[in-house]
C-alpha positions, 0 to 999 in steps of 0.5 A, a space after each residue: 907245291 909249285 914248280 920252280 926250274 923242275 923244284 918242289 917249291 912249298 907254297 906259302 900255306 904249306 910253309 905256314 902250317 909247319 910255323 909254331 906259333 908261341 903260345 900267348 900266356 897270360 903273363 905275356 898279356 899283362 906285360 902288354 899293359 901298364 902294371 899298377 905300380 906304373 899307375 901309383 908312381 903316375 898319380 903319386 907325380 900328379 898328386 905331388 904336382 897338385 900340391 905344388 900348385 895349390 901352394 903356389 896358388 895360396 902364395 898368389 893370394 896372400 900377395 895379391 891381399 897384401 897389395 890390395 892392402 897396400 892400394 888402399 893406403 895409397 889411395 887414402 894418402 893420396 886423398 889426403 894429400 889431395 885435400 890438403 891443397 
């Protein structure tokens, strides 16, 4: 204790050791951290966006095969053509 104008004044230890402290019980610390259905709706997004991208990928390459087919026929009428003057 210190003094203060002629008052008790209780140091800074004194005042702690009269603080309870809660106790941490395990379900506090579990609340600390994700649970598993935080990770499952997580992958589950990931899961659905990996899908989309490969659908997306597959239309990419079904168009990207049609217009190779198509420069194809170009270039073969364009040959043609040029032949024929």
């Amino acid at each position: 204790m210190t003094l203060n104008k002629g008052k008790a004044v209780p140091t800074k230890s004194a005042r702690l050791q009269h603080i309870q402290y809660p106790v941490v019980s395990e379900r506090q610390e579990q609340g600390k951290f994700p649970n598993s259905l935080y990770f499952q709706i997580h992958f589950e997004y990931l899961e659905s966006q990996l899908s989309a991208i490969r659908r997306n990928m597959e239309d990419t390459q079904t168009q990207i095969a049609d217009l190779s087919a198509q420069v194809a026929l170009l270039t073969k009428t364009l040959i043609e053509l040029n032949n024929l003057e």
